[in-house]
C-alpha positions in Angstrom: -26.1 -29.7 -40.1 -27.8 -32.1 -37.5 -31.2 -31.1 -35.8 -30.7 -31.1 -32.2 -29.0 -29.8 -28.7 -25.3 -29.0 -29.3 -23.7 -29.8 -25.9 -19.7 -28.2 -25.5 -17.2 -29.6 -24.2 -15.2 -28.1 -21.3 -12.6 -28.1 -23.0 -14.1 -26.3 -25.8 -15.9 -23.7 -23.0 -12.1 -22.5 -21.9 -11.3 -22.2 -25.6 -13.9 -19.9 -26.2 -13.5 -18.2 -23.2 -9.4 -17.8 -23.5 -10.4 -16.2 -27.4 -12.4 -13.5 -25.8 -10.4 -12.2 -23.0 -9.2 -9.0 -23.5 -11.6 -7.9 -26.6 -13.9 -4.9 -25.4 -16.6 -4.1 -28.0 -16.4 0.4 -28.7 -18.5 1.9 -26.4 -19.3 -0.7 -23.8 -18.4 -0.8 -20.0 -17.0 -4.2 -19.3 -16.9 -5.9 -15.9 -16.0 -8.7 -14.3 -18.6 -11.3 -12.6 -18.0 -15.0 -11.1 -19.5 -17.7 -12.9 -19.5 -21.7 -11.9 -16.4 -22.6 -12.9 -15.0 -19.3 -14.4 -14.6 -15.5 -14.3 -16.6 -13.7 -17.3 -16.7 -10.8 -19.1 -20.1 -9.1 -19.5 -20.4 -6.0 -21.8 -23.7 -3.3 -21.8 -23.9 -0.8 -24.1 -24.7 2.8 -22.5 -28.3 2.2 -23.5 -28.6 -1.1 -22.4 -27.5 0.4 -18.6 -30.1 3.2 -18.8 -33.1 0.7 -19.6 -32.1 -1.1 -16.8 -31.8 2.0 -14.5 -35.3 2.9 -15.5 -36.6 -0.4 -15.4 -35.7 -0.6 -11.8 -36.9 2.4 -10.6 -39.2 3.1 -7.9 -38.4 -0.8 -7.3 -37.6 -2.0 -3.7 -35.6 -5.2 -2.4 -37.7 -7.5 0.3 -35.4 -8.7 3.1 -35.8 -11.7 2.0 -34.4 -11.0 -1.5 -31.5 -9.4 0.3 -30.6 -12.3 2.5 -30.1 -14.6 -0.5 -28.0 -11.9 -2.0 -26.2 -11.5 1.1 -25.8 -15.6 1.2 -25.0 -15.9 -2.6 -21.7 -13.3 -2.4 -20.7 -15.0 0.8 -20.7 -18.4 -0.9 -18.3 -16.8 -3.7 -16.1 -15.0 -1.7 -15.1 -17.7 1.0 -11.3 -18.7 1.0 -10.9 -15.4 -1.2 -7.7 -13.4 0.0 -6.5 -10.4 -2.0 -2.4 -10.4 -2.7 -0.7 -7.4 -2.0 -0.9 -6.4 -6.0 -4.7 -6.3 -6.0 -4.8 -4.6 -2.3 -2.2 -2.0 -4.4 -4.5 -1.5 -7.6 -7.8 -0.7 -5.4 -5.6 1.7 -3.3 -4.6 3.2 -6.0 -8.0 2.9 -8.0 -9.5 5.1 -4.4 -6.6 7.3 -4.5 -8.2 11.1 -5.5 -11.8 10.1 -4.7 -14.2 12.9 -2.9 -17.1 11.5 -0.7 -19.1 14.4 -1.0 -21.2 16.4 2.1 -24.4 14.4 1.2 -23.1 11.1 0.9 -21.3 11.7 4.4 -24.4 12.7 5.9 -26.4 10.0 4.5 -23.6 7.3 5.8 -24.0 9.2 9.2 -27.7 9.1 9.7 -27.3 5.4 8.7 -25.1 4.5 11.5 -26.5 6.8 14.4 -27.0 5.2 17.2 -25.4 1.9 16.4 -22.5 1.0 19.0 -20.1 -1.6 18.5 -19.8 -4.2 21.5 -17.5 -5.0 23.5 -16.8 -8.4 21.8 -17.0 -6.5 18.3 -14.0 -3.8 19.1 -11.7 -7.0 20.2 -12.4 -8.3 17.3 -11.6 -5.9 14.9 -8.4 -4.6 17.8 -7.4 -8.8 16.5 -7.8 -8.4 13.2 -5.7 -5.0 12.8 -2.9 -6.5 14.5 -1.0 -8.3 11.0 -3.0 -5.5 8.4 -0.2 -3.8 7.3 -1.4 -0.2 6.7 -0.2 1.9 4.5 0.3 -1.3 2.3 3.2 0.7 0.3 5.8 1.9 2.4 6.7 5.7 2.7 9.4 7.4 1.0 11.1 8.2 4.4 10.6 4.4 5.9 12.4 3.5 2.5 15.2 5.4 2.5 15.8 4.1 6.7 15.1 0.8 5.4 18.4 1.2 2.3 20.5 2.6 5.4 19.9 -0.2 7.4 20.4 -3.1 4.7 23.7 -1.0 3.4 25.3 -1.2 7.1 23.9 -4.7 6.8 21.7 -4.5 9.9 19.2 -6.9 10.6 15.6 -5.5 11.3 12.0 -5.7 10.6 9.5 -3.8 9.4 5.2 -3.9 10.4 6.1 -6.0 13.7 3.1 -5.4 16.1 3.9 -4.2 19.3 1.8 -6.0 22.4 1.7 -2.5 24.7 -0.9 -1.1 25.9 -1.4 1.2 23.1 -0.7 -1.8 20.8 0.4 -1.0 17.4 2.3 -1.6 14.2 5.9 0.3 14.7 7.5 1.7 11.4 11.1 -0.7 12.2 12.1 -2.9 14.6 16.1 -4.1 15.2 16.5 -7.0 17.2 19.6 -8.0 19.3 22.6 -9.3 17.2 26.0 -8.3 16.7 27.3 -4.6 17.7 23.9 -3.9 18.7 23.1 -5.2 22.5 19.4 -3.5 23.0 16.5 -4.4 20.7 15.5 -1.2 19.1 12.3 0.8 17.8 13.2 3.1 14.6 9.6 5.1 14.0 9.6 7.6 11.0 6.8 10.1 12.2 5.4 12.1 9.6 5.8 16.1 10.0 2.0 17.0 9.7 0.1 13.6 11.0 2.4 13.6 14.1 2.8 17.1 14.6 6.3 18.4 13.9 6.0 21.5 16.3 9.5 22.1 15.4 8.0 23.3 12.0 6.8 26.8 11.7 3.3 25.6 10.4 3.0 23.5 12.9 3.1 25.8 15.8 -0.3 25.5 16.5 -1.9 21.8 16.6 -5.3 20.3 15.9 -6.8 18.3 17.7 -5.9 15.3 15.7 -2.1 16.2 15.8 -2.3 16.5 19.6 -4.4 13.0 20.1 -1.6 11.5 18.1 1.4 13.5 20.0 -0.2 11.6 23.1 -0.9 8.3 21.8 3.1 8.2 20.5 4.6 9.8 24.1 2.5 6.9 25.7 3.5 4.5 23.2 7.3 5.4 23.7 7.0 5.2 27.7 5.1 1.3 27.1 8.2 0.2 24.6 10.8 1.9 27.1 9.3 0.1 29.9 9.6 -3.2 28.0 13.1 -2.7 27.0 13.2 -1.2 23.9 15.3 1.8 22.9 13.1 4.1 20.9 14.3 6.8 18.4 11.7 8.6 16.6 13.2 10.7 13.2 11.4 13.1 12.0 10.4 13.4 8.5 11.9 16.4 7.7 14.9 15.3 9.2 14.9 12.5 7.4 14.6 13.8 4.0 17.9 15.9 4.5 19.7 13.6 6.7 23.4 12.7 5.3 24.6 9.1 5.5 27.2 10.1 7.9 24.8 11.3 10.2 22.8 8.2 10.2 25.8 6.2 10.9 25.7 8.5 14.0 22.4 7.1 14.7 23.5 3.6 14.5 26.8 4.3 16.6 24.1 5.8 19.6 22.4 2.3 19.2 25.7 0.3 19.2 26.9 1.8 22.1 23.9 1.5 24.6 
């Protein structure tokens, strides 16, 4: 074998790379971390993440430190946008997580006394407007959605609403044949928009009740613009026949 540097080859660098993807050594946490031209592996043994927990104790980040940081993980995650599979896996990654008491409390003694500006809530009101939230539809919007494609209805689904209570409504049904009034379907659910018709839901909280308000305003704004708004209940919905929803379209047919 020659003395000297050994110098791969890109090529040979992807090879390598492609080889080890997917091998985990036994009893190593694995993650994922950007490198200059590709994503890596790196894999710590259990002690190797405790020496490094103790060797970092007691030890404190300058501002400076945390401004380069900061600048670094802006640098690699400019033009990054997550597709709807990885906005799915980190939903359902968070799905069953407690913050506990103390970590509430710490978050809330961090951000007392900070107020967002003016400029800052428009901003965020902007960039709400085309987040769809929940990112997975609900059962109930799902099985509106199949009755609408099977009477071969054209609609829309997440459309933001420009009211004054603006807002992303459940479906929307534009003019077109048989139907002569563009139309709002919302599927409310039972607890979150307080289903007083429900036994259990005699007696609202105060969330229920903000959110009883927010949709009667809501409904007045969309009335006011034209719409025709029918709001379905989720318990309705969940026993509702297919004759009966063909009832519901019939309402919207004829005006």
């Amino acid at each position: 074998m020659t003395s000297g540097s050994y110098k791969r080859t890109q090529k040979h660098r992807v090879a390598i790379s492609d080889s080890l993807k997917g091998r985990k050594p036994k009893n190593f946490n694995c993650f994922q971390v950007a490198g200059w031209s590709r994503t890596r592996s790196i894999c710590r043994s259990e002690k190797h993440k405790h020496s490094i927990s103790e060797a970092n104790k007691g030890k404190h980040l300058s501002i400076e430190t945390k401004r380069k940081i900061g600048a670094a993980n802006k640098v690699i995650l400019i033009g990054k946008k997550l597709s709807n599979e990885t906005k799915k896996k980190i939903s359902l990654s968070n799905m069953g997580r407690v913050v506990t008491t103390e970590t509430r409390n710490k978050i809330a003694m961090k951000n007392l006394g900070k107020r967002r500006t003016a400029e800052v809530k428009l901003k965020l009101k902007e960039s709400r407007k085309y987040t769809i939230s929940p990112v997975i539809d609900t059962s109930i919007e799902i099985k509106i959605q199949n009755y609408l494609k099977f009477l071969n209805i054209e609609f829309y689904t997440h459309q933001y609403m420009n009211i004054e209570h603006g807002y992303q409504c459940d479906i929307s049904i534009p003019i077109q044949l048989g139907i002569t009034q563009k139309t709002i379907i919302e599927c409310d659910g039972d607890y979150w928009h307080g289903n007083s018709n429900i036994e259990r839901f005699k007696i609202l909280n105060s969330k229920q009740l903000k959110m009883k308000e927010i949709d009667f305003y809501r409904t007045q704004e969309l009335i006011a613009q034209g719409y025709r708004v029918i709001r379905l209940w989720e318990s309705d919905i969940r026993k509702i026949t297919d004759e009966e929803f063909k009832q519901k379209i019939m309402e919207i047919k004829n005006g």
